[in-house]
Every structure is written in structure tokens, then in C-alpha cells.
C-alpha distance (Angstrom), angle and dihedral (degrees) to the residues before:
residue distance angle dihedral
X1 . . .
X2 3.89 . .
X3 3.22 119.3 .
X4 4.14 135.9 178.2
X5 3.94 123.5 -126.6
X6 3.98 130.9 172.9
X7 3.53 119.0 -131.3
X8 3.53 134.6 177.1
X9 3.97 112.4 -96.6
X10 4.33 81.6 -127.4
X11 3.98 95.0 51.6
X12 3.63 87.7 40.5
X13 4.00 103.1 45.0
X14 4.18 80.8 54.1
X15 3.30 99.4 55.9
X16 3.17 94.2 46.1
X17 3.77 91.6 61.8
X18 4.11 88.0 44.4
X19 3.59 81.1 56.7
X20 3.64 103.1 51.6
X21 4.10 90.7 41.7
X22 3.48 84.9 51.0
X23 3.80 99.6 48.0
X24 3.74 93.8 -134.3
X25 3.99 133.3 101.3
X26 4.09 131.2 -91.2
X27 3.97 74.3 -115.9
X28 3.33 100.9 57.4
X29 4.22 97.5 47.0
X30 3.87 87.1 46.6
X31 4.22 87.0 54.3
X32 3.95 85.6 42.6
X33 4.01 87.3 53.9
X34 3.44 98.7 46.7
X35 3.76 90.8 41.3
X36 3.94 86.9 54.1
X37 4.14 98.6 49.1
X38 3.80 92.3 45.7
X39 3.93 94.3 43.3
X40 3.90 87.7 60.4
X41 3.68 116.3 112.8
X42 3.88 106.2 -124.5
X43 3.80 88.9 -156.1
X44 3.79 84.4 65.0
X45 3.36 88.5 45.7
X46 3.88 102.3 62.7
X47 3.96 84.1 35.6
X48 3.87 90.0 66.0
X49 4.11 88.2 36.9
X50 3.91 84.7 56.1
X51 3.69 99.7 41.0
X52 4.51 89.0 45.4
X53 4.34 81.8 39.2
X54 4.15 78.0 58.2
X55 4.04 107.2 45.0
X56 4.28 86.5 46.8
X57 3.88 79.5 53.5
X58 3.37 101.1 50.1
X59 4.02 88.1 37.0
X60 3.38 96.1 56.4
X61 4.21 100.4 49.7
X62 3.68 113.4 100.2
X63 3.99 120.9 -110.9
X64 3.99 87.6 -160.7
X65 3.57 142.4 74.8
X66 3.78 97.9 -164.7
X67 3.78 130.2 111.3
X68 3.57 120.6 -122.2
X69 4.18 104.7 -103.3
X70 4.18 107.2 -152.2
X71 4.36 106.1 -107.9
X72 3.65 111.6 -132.2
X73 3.54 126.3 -133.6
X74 3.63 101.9 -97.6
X75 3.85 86.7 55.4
X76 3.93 92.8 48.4
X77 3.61 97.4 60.9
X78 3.88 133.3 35.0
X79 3.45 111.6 -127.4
């Protein structure tokens, strides 16, 4: 089936070189693409989701106790 898409000239000047240095067609590495994002197991998917979901967590919990004290200008800038 043939099918239209707009890319930008950038994107589509570089894979055009991949192409070439690749000895293959702009078809071919947009089947390849599509190929890889609908091969991907979405059960792996939401496992890395959960596991990144997880490490922000963990980031974002405090390690201190300690209110914030307002700096005053001499300690703001170096002089």
C-alpha cells in the first residue's frame, strides 16, 4: 500500500545518507522502524514505566529534616 508522510527536509536529508551507508532504501528503514515500535512488548513497557515511576520516587524524598532558613544578600552573591 502507498502511503504519503511529511518529514522535515533535515530528518529526511539524514536518512537518506543512513540509507545510502547502509545500502538499503528510505523504504526499507521506515519498514525496519515500524517493525521495531510494534515488535515491543507492552508488558515491558509499563515494567520500565514502573521501575522509572520508582527512581523519580525515591529521587524526589527528602534525606533532611531541616527547614529552609532565608540567605541574605551578602551570602547570595560573591563580592
Amino acid at each position: 500500500m502507498k502511503t504519503t508522510i511529511d518529514l522535515p527536509d533535515e530528518m529526511l536529508h539524514r536518512v537518506k545518507i543512513i540509507a545510502a551507508q547502509r545500502k538499503t532504501t528510505l523504504k526499507e528503514l521506515v519498514i525496519q522502524g515500524l517493525l521495531h515500535v510494534t515488535e515491543m512488548d507492552s508488558s515491558d513497557d509499563a515494567k520500565k514505566r514502573t521501575e522509572a515511576m520508582h527512581r523519580l520516587v525515591a529521587g524526589l524524598k527528602a534525606t533532611n529534616s531541616k527547614p529552609m532558613v532565608p540567605l541574605k544578600r551578602e551570602q547570595i552573591y560573591d563580592r
